[in-house]
C-alpha positions as CSV (number, residue, x, y, z in Angstrom):
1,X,0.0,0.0,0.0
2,X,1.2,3.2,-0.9
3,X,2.1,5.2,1.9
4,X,2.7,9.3,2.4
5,X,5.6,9.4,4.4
6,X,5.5,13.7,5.3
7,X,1.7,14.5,4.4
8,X,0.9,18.2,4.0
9,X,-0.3,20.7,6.0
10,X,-3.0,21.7,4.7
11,X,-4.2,23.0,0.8
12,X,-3.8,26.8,0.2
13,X,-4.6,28.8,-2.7
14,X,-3.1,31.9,-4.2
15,X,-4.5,34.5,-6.7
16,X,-1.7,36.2,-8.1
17,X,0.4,34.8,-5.7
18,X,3.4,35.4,-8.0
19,X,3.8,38.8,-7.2
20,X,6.4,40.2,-4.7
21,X,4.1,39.5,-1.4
22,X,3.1,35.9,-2.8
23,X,5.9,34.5,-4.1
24,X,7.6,34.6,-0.2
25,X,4.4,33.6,1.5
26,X,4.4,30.5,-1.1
27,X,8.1,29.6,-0.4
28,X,7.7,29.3,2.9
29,X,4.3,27.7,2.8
30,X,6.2,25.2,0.3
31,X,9.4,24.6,3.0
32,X,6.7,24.4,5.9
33,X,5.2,21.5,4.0
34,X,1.8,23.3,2.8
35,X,0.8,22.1,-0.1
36,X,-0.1,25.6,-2.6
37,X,-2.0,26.2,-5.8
38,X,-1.8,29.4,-7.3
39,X,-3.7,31.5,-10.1
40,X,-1.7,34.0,-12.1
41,X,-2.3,35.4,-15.4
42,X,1.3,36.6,-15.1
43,X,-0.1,40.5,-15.4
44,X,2.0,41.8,-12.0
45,X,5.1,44.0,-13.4
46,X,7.7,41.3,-11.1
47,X,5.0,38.4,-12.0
48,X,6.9,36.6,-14.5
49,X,10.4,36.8,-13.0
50,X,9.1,35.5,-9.9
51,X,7.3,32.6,-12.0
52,X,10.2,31.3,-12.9
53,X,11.9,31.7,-9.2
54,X,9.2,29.1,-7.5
55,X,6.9,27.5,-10.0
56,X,8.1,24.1,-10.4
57,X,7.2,23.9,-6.6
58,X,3.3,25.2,-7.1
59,X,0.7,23.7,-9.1
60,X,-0.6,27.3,-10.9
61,X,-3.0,27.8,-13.8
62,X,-2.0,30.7,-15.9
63,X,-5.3,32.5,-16.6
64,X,-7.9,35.1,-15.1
65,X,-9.1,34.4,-11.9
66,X,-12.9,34.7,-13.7
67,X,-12.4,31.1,-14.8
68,X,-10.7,30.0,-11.5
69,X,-14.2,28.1,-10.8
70,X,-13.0,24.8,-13.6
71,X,-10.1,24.6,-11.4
72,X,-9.2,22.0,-8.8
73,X,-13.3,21.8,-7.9
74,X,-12.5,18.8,-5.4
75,X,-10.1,20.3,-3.6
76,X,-11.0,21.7,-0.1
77,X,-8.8,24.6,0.4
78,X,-8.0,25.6,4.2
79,X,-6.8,28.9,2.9
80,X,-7.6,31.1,0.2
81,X,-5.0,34.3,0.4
82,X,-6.3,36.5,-2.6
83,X,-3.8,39.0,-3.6
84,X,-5.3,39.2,-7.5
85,X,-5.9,42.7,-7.1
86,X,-5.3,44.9,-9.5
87,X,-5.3,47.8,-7.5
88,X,-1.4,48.5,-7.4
89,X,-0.5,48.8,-11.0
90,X,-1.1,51.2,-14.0
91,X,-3.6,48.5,-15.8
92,X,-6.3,49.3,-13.3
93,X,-5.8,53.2,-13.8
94,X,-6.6,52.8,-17.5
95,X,-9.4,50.2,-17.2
96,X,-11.8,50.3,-14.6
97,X,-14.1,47.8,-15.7
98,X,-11.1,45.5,-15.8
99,X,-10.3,46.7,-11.9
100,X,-14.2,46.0,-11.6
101,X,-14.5,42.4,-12.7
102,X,-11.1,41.2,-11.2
103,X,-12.0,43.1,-7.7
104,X,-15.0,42.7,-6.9
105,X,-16.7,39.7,-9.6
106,X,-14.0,37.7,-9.1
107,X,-13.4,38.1,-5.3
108,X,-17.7,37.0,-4.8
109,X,-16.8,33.5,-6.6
110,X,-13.6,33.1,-4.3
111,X,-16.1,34.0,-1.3
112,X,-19.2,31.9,-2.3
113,X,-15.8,28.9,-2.9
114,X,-14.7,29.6,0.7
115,X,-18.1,29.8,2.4
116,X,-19.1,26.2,0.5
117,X,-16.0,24.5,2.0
118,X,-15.2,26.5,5.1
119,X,-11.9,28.4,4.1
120,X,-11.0,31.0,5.4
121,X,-10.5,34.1,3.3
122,X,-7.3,36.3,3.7
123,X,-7.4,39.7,1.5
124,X,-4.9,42.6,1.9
125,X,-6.7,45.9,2.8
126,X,-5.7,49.3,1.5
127,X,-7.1,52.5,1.3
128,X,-7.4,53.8,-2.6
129,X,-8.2,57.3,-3.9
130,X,-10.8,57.6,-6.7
131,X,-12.4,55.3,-8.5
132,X,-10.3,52.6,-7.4
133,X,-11.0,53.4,-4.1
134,X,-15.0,53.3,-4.6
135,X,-14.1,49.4,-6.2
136,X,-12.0,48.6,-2.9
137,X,-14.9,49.5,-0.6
138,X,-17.2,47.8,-2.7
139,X,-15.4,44.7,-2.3
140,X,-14.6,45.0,1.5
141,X,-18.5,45.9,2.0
142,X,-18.9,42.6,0.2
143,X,-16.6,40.6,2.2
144,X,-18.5,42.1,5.1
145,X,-21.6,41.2,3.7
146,X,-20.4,37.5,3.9
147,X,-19.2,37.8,7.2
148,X,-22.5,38.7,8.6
149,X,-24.9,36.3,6.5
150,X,-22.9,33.3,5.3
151,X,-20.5,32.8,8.2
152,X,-17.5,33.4,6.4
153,X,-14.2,33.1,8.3
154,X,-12.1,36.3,7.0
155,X,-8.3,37.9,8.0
156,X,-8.0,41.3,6.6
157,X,-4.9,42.7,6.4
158,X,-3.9,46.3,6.3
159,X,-0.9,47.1,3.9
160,X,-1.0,50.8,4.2
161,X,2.2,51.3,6.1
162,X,4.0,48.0,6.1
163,X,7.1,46.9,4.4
164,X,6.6,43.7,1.9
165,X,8.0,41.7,4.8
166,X,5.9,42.6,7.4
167,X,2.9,42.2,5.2
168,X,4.7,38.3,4.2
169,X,4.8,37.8,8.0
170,X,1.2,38.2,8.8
171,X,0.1,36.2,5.9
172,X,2.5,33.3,7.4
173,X,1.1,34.2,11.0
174,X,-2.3,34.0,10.1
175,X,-2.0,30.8,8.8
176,X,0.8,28.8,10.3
């Protein structure tokens, strides 16, 4: 009989975890024995680069998180850390709907995925000027809104002030 010698931890999964907060979180994840998915389309300025640092020790699907729902539909994540945002970076300035449908369509199928298999959902909270900002609260009213009627298990994280290594740290924290 075949036997797992050093099981896993537990399943996590990653929207665009290979960008520079991710790709740490994920290697340590990896050495600590977690076993990590990850979906990138590879968008993130550093995502690429990073790709080719760690991905032969994730399983990842390179497309957009919209069709994230064919993926892995048996497995029972204990984790889903959604840094797919596209918040930081000059493609959500020029197309809002794009910033829309990643940020706040995307993030209610991750939340209706964690409430059906009891993940917990860990999202990185920032304040935004502008219409960005209006598509942030949107979303974090919608997290909210899970919270309160679907029993959703949530750890937001504020970035506003923290180094990439802090904010690495509490995403470990939260879930080692």
């Amino acid at each position: 009989m075949f036997k797992i010698h050093n099981p896993p931890k537990g399943l996590i999964l990653f929207t665009g975890g290979y960008c520079d907060i991710g790709i740490g979180v994920i290697d340590k994840l990896i050495e600590y024995n977690y076993f990590v998915y990850n979906i990138d389309n590879l968008s993130g300025e550093k995502s690429q680069d990073n790709f080719e640092k760690i991905n032969y020790r994730t399983r990842s699907s390179f497309t957009d998180l919209c069709y994230s729902q064919y993926l892995w539909p048996e497995l029972e994540f204990s984790y889903v850390v959604h840094l797919a945002g596209v918040f930081n970076n000059e493609k959500a300035e020029a197309d809002h709907i794009k910033a829309f449908e990643v940020n706040l369509i995307d993030t209610i199928r991750l939340l209706d995925r964690c409430v059906e298999i009891g993940a917990t959902f860990i999202y990185l909270n920032e304040s935004r000027p502008g219409i960005l900002g209006h598509i942030h609260q949107l979303v974090l009213n919608t997290i909210e809104f899970y919270v309160q009627t679907k029993g959703l298990k949530t750890i937001l994280i504020p970035i506003e002030t923290q180094s990439i290594e802090e904010i690495q740290t509490k995403i470990l924290t939260s879930i080692t």
